[in-house]
C-alpha positions in Angstrom: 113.5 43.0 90.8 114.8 45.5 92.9 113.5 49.4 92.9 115.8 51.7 91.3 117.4 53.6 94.2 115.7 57.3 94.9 117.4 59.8 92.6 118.2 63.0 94.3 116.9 66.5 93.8 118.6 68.7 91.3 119.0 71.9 92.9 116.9 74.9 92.4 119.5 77.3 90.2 120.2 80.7 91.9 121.2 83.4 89.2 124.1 84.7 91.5 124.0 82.6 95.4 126.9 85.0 96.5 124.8 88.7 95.8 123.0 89.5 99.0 120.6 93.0 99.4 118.5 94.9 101.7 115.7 93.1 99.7 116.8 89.8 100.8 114.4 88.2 103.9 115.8 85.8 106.4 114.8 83.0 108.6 116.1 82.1 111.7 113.8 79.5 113.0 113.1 79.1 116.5 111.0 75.8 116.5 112.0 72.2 117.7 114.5 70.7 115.4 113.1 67.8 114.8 110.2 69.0 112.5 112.8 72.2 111.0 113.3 70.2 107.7 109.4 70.6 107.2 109.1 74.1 107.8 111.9 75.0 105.3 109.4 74.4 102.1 106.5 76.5 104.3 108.8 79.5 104.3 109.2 79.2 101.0 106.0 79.6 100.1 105.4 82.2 102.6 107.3 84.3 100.7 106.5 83.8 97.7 108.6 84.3 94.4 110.8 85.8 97.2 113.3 83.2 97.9 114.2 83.2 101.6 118.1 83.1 103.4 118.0 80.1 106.5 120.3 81.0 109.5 121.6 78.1 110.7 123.8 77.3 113.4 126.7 75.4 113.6 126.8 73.8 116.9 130.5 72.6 116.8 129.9 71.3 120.4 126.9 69.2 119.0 128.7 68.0 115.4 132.3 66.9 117.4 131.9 66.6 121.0 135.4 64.7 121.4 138.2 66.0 120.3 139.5 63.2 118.1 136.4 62.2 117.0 134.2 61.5 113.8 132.1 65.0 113.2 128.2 64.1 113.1 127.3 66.5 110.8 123.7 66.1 111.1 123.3 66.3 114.5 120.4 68.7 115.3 119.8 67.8 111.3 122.3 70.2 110.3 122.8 68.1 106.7 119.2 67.9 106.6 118.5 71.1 106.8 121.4 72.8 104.2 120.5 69.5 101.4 116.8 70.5 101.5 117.7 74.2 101.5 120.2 73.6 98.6 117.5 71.6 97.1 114.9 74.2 97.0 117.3 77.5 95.7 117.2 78.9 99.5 120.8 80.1 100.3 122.4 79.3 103.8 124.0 81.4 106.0 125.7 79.9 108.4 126.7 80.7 111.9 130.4 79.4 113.1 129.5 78.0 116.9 130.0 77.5 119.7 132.6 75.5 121.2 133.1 71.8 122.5 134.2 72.1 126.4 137.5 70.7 124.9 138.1 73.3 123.0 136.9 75.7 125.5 138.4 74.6 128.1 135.8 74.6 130.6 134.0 71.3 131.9 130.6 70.8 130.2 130.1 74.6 129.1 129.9 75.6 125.7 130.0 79.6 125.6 133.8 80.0 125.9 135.5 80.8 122.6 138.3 78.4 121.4 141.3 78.4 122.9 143.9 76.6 120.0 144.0 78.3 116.8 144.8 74.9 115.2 141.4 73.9 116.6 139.3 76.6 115.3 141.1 76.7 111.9 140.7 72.7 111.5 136.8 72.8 112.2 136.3 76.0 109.9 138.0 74.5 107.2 136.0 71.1 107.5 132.6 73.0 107.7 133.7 75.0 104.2 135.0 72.3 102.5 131.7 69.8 103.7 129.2 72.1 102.7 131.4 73.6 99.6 128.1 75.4 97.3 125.5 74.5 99.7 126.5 77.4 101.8 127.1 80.9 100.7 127.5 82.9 103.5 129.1 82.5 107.4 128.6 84.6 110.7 131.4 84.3 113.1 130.1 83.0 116.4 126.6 84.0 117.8 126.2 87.5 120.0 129.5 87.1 121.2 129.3 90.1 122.9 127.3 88.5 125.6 128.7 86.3 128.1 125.6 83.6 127.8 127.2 83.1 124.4 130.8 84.2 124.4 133.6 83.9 127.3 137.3 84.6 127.0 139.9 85.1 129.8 138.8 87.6 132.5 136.5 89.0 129.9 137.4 92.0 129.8 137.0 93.8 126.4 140.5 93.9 125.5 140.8 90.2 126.5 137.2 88.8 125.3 136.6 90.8 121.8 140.7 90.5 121.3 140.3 86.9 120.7 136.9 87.3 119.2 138.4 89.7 116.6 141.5 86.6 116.4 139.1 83.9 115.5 137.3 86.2 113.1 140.7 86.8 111.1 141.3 82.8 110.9 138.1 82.1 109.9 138.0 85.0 107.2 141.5 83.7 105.6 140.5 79.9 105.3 136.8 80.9 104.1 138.1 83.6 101.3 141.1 80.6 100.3 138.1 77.9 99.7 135.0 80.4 98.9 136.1 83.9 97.7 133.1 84.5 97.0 131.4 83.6 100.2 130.5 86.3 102.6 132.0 86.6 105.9 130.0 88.9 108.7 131.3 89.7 112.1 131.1 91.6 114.8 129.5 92.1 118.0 125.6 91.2 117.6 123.5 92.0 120.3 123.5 94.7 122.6 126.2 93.5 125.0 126.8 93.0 128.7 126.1 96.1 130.9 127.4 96.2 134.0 124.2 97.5 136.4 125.6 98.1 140.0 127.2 101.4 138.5 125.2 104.6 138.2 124.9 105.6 135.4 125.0 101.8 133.7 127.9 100.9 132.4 128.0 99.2 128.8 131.9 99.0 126.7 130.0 95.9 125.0 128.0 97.4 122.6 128.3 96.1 119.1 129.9 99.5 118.5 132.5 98.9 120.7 133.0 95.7 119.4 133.6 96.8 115.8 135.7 99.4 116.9 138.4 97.1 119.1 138.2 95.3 115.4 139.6 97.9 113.8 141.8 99.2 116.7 143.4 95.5 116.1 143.9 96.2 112.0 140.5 93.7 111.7 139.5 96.1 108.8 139.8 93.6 105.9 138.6 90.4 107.5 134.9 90.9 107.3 132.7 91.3 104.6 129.8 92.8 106.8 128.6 93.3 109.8 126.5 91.2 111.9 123.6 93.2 114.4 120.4 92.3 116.1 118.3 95.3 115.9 116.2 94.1 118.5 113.5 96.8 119.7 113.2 97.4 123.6 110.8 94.8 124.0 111.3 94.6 127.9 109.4 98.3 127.3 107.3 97.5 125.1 108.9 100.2 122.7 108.7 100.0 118.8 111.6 100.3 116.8 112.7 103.1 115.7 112.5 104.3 119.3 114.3 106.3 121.5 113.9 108.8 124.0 114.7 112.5 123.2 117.0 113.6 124.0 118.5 110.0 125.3 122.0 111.7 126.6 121.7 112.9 130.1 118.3 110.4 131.1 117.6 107.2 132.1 117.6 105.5 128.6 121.1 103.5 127.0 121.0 103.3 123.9 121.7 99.2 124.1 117.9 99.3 125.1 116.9 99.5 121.4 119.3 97.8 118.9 116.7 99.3 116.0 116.4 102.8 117.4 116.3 106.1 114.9 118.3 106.5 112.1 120.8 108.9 111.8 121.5 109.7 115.4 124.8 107.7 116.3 123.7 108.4 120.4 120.3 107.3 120.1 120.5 104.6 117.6 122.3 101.7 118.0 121.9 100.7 114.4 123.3 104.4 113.3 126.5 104.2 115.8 127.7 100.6 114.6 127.0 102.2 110.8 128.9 105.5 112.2 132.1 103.1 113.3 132.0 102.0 109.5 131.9 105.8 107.9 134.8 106.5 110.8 137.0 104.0 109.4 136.1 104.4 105.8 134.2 101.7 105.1 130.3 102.5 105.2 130.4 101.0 101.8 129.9 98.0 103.9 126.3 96.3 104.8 125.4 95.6 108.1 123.0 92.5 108.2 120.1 92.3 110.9 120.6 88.6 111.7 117.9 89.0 114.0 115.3 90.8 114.3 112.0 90.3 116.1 109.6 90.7 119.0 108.0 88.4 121.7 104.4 88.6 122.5 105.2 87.4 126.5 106.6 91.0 127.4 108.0 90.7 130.9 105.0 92.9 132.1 102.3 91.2 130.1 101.4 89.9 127.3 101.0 91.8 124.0 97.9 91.8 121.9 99.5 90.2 118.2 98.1 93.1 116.5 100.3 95.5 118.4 103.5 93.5 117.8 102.5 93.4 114.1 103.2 96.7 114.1 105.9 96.7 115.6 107.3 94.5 113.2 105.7 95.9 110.3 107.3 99.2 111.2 110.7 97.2 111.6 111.3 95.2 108.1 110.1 98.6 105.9 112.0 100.9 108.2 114.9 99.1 108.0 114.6 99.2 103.9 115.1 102.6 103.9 118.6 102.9 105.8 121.4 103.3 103.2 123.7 100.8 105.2 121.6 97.9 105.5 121.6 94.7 104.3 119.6 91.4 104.2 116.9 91.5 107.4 116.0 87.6 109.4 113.2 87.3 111.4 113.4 85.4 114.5 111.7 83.7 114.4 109.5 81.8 111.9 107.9 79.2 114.6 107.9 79.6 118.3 109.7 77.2 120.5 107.6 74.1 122.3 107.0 75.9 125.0 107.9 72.5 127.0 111.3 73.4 126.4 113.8 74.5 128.9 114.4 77.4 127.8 110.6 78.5 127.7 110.4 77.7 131.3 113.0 79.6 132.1 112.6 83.3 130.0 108.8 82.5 128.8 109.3 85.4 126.5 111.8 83.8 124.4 109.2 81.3 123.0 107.0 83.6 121.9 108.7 85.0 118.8 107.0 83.4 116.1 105.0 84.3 113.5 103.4 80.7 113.6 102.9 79.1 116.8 104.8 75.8 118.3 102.2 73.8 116.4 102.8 76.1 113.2 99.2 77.6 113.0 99.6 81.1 112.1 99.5 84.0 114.3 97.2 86.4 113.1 96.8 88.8 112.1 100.2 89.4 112.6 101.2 86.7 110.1 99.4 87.6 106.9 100.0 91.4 107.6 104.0 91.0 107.9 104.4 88.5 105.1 103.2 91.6 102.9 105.7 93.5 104.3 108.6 91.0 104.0 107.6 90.1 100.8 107.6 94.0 99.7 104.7 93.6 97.9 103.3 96.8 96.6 102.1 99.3 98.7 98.6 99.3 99.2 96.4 101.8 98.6 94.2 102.0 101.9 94.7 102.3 105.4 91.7 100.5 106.9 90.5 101.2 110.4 92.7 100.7 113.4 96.1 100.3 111.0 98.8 102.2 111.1 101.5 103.8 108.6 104.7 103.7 110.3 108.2 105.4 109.1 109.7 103.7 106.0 106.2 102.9 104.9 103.7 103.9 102.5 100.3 104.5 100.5 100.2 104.2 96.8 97.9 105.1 94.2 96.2 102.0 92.3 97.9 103.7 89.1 101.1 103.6 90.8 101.7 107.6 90.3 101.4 108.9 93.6 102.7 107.9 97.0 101.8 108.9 100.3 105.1 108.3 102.6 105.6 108.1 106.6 109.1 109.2 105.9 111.8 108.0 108.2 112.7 112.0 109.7 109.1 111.8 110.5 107.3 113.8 107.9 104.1 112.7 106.7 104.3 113.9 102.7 101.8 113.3 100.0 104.1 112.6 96.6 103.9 113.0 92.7 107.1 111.3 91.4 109.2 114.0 93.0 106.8 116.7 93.2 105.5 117.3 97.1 101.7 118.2 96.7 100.8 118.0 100.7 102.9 117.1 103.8 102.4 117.8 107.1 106.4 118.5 108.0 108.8 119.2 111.2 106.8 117.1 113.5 108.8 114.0 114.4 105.5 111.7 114.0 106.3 107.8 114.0 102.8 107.2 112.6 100.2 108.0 110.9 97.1 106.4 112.6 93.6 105.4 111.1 91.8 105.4 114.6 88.6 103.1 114.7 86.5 106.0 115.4 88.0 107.4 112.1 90.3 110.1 113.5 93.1 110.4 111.5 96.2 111.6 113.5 100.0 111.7 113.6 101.3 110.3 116.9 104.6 112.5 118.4 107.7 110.2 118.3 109.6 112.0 121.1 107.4 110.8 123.7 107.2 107.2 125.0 105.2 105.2 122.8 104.6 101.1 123.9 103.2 97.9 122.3 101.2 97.3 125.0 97.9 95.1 125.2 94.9 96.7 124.9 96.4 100.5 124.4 95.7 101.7 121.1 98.9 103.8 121.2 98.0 106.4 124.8 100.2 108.8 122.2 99.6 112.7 122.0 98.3 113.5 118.5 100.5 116.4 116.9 98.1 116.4 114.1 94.5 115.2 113.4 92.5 115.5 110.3 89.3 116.6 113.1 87.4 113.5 111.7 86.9 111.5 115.2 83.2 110.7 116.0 82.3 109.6 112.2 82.8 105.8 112.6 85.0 103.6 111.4 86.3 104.7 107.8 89.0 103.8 105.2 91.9 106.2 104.1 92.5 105.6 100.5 94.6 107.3 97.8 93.1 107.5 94.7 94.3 107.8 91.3 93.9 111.3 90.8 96.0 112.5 93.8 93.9 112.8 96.2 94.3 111.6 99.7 90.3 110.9 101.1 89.5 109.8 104.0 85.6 107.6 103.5 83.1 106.5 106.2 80.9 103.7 104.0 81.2 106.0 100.3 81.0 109.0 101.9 84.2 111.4 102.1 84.5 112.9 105.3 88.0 114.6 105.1 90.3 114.9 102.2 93.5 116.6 100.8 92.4 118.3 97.9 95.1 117.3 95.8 93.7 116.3 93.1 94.0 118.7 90.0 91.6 121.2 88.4 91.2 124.2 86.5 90.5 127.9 88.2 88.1 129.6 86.0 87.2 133.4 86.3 84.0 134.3 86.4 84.4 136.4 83.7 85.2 133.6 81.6 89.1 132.7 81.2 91.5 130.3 83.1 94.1 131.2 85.2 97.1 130.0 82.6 100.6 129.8 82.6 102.5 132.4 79.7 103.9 129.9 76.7 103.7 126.6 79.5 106.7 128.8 80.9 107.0 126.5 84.2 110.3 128.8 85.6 110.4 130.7 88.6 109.4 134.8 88.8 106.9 134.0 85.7 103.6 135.9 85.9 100.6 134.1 85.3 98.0 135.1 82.8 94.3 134.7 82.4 93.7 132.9 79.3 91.1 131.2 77.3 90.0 127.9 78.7 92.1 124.7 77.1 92.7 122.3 79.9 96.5 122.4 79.0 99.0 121.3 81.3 99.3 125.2 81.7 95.6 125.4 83.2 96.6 123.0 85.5 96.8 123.4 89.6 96.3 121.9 92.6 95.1 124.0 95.4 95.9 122.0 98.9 97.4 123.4 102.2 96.4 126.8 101.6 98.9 126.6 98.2 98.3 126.5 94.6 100.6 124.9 92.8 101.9 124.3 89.4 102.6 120.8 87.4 106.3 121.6 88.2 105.7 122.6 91.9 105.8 126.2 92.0 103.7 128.2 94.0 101.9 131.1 93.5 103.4 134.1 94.8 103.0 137.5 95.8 106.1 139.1 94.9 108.1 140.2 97.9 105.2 139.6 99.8 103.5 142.9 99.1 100.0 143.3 100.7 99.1 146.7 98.7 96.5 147.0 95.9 97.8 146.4 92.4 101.2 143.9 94.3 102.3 142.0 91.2 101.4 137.4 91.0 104.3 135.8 90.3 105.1 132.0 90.4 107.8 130.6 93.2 109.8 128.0 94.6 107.2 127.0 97.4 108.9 128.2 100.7 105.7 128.5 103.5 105.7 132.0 103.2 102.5 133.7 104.0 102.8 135.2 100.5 102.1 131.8 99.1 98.9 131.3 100.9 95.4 131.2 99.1 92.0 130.3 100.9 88.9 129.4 98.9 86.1 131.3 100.4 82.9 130.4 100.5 81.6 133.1 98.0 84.8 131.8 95.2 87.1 134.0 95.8 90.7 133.5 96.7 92.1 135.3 99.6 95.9 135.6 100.6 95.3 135.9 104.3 98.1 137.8 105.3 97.2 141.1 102.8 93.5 140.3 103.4 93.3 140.8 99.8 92.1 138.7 97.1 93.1 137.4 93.5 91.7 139.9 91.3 91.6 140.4 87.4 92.7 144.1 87.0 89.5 146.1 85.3 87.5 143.1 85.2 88.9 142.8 81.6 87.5 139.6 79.7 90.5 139.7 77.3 93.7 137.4 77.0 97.2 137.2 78.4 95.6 139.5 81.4 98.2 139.6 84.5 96.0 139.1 87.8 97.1 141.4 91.2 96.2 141.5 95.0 93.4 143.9 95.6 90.7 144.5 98.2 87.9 141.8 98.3 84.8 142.9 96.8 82.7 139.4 95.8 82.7 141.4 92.1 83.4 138.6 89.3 87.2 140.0 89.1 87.5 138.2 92.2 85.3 134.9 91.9 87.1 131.6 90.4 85.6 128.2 90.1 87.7 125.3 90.8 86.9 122.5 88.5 88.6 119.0 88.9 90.3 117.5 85.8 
């Protein structure tokens, strides 16, 4: 008897293929083809319950090399690859390239864009209709702003992104006609060819410009999203979100760094492709970082893992937090053999991976980014040597309170909504846990590099004053407070947690009826423990549960000035240091909190009045 033939996989169900957010990780996988079908399941479990997106090429030169005939459509074990992904509930995008020589018209080279419309429609329409469900999304050639990739004409712009923009509307039409629901992404990906025997540089390729000429040509409605490679300056060993300031007017192009800061349409090249969207009303579309890694073969020298870690690390939650983004791929998964021809050539492009040509991981920047990509929870400690890095954060085991390297650069210390500490206006791009357990906020507008065996040669623009102690752990705790422990011994904190402030003469420092509105004149009242009684006294500030401050009306620094609660503004009026004898003192009056007459009774209104160390003046801060 014969065995029953092999029954094939039912597919794994995906509740809607054809939905695609900033959430959403992607592959594209640099290692040998051969062994790809393999490594499909292993980034699958990489990720998790996260299901991953596989960026797959085409290679319409590979799949029909003669015009008329049959189209192999596993060579490079294209089938392969898009079954088993199908198989497993991993979605496809798909990358529409690059052309045959006949269709190019150019002898044995493949990076000249198709010359017959007939020709490009035909081979679209085959690929949709052979892959039908299997695929749910398709990019429109690969960086075709680049000439190693995309040739048209004299290659000028007008000539080379014209016809781009031309086979971008025919492949749009027959795609929404067979899959309306698939999504189409264009545009110029990568950085674009500058021309360097001008000075200044000369670049009219930048993805930016590419978008633009689309909509200049009425291209509007023929994408679903943009395509970009956000790729950091890795030739300077920059992170991401860098730039220089200003970088008008110097030596740095903004093409350097694809990722760059967000927000600045001059600096960022991310932020002027998203600006080209708002300018043409549509920044309701998502621009997808196809690509988007960093090579540990710099071409200067090679770059310890942990650094590029970070650099990655700071890339994929960074690029979480921009309004306009979509779907982020990391190039790549494995590293290229680095027998290949291409390694010989540019080393550095072989050296992308998060696993190794042999697929052992890379560590520690393999464990360390998976968290990231995954977007597990935030953790809760910053262990020696690691980094915070804009778009990232701490969070409190209970999940209430958040300590965020915010993307404008401010360092801020979070309940829900309510700011208890920050350290603002100072443009850091990290908050660093330094081995020897200084804790200090690098300045982003100085040159900051990935470079082997630097531990980040940045200026500190604040430091917690903890260097010497040995290495120690930042954690947030539960209660709100931001400690920073050598061993179990706190050497620097935040004081944010809460607690009472108790008069020596026997009442708490209470807010009238819970009365959390501005101008409202605290009391002294007997002791409850009431969200009333409640403060936190951090940063020279005591606040309320609602985030007011406490206030010395109009900023008076004369005996008897009225306490008042205010929306916290930094005014010296607001500040209260805890002396060492208990008392608080509002340095700019050089007066302290004082209970008028030293009265022991209720609904008492404290004042400002010379320090005298009498029990008027001395409170005790308990912690809740």
């Amino acid at each position: 008897m014969l065995p029953a033939a092999p029954v094939a996989a039912e597919p794994v169900p995906i509740p809607n293929p054809y939905v695609f957010t900033v959430d959403d990780v992607g592959f594209a996988d640099g290692g040998d083809a051969d062994t790809s079908v393999g490594r499909i399941s292993a980034m699958d479990e990489y990720l998790g319950p996260k299901k991953p997106i596989l960026r797959l090429d085409l290679f319409w030169e590979l799949i029909q090399p003669q015009r008329d005939g049959e189209i192999k459509w596993n060579a490079g074990h294209l089938d392969d690859r898009v079954n088993a992904a199908y198989e497993q509930g991993i979605r496809v995008l798909l990358i529409l390239d690059y052309a045959p020589d006949w269709a190019g018209g150019h002898d044995k080279q493949h990076n000249w864009f198709p010359t017959s419309n007939d020709d490009w429609r035909k081979i679209v329409t085959a690929t949709v209709d052979h892959f039908g469900p299997k695929v749910q999304a398709y990019e429109v050639w690969n960086e075709p702003n680049l000439r190693n990739f995309g040739n048209y004409g004299d290659n000028s712009l007008a000539q080379r992104a014209g016809r781009y923009w031309e086979l971008v509307g025919i492949a749009h039409d027959v795609i929404d006609a067979k899959c309306p629901d698939c999504v189409v992404l264009a545009g110029g990906s990568a950085g674009g060819d500058a021309d360097t025997t001008v000075n200044p540089i000369r670049n009219d390729n930048e993805a930016a410009d590419w978008l633009e000429h689309g909509y200049t040509l009425g291209m509007g409605g023929k994408f679903d999203a943009v395509t970009y490679h956000p790729y950091p300056d890795i030739g300077g060993g920059h992170l991401p979100t860098y730039s220089r300031t200003t970088c008008t007017g110097t030596i740095w192009y903004r093409f350097w760094s694809g990722f760059g800061p967000d927000g600045d349409p001059q600096c960022g090249g991310a932020a002027a492709l998203y600006d080209v969207l708002k300018r043409h009303g549509q920044g309701d579309k998502k621009i997808w970082a196809t690509e988007f890694g960093y090579s540990t073969l710099g071409p200067r020298e090679p770059l310890a893992l942990r650094y590029v870690r970070d650099a990655l690390e700071e890339g994929v939650r960074n690029w979480r937090t921009r309004s306009y983004a979509g779907p982020l791929f990391i190039y790549s998964f494995q590293s290229a053999d680095p027998a290949a021809e291409i390694c010989t050539d540019i080393p550095g492009e072989c050296a992308f991976g998060l696993r190794d040509a042999g697929g052992v991981p890379r560590e520690p920047m393999y464990t360390d980014v998976g968290i990231a990509l995954r977007g597990d929870p935030w953790p809760s400690a910053l262990a020696p040597g690691r980094s915070l890095f804009r778009g990232s954060a701490l969070r409190s085991p209970n999940g209430r309170y958040h300590l965020w390297m915010q993307g404008d650069g401010n360092l801020v210390l979070y309940d829900g909504n309510r700011v208890l500490w920050g350290r603002g206006g100072q443009k850091a791009y990290r908050l660093t846990n330094q081995d020897d357990s200084n804790l200090l906020l690098a300045d982003h507008t100085r040159d900051h590099t990935v470079k082997a065996g630097d531990p980040y040669a940045n200026p500190a623009i604040w430091a917690a004053g903890t260097a010497g102690k040995g290495p120690a752990t930042l954690r947030l705790q539960d209660d709100g407070n931001l400690v920073l422990y050598r061993d179990s011994t706190p050497v620097w904190d935040t004081a944010t947690y809460t607690i009472t402030l108790t008069s020596a003469l026997g009442k708490c420092l209470d807010v009238p009826e819970s009365d959390f509105t501005r101008t409202v004149r605290p009391q002294t009242y007997t002791c409850n423990r009431t969200a009333a009684q409640q403060w936190i006294h951090a940063d020279e500030r005591i606040l309320t549960r609602n985030n007011l401050c406490l206030d010395v009306l109009g900023g008076a620094t004369a005996n008897g000035a009225v306490i008042q609660l205010e929306t916290c503004n930094g005014d010296p009026a607001q500040r209260w240091q805890y002396t060492a004898g208990g008392s608080l003192l509002n340095p700019r009056s050089g007066r302290c909190l004082d209970i008028p007459g030293s009265s022991t009774n209720n609904n008492v209104r404290p004042q400002l009045y010379t320090c005298n160390n009498s029990s008027a003046q001395r409170w005790t801060k308990t912690q809740i």
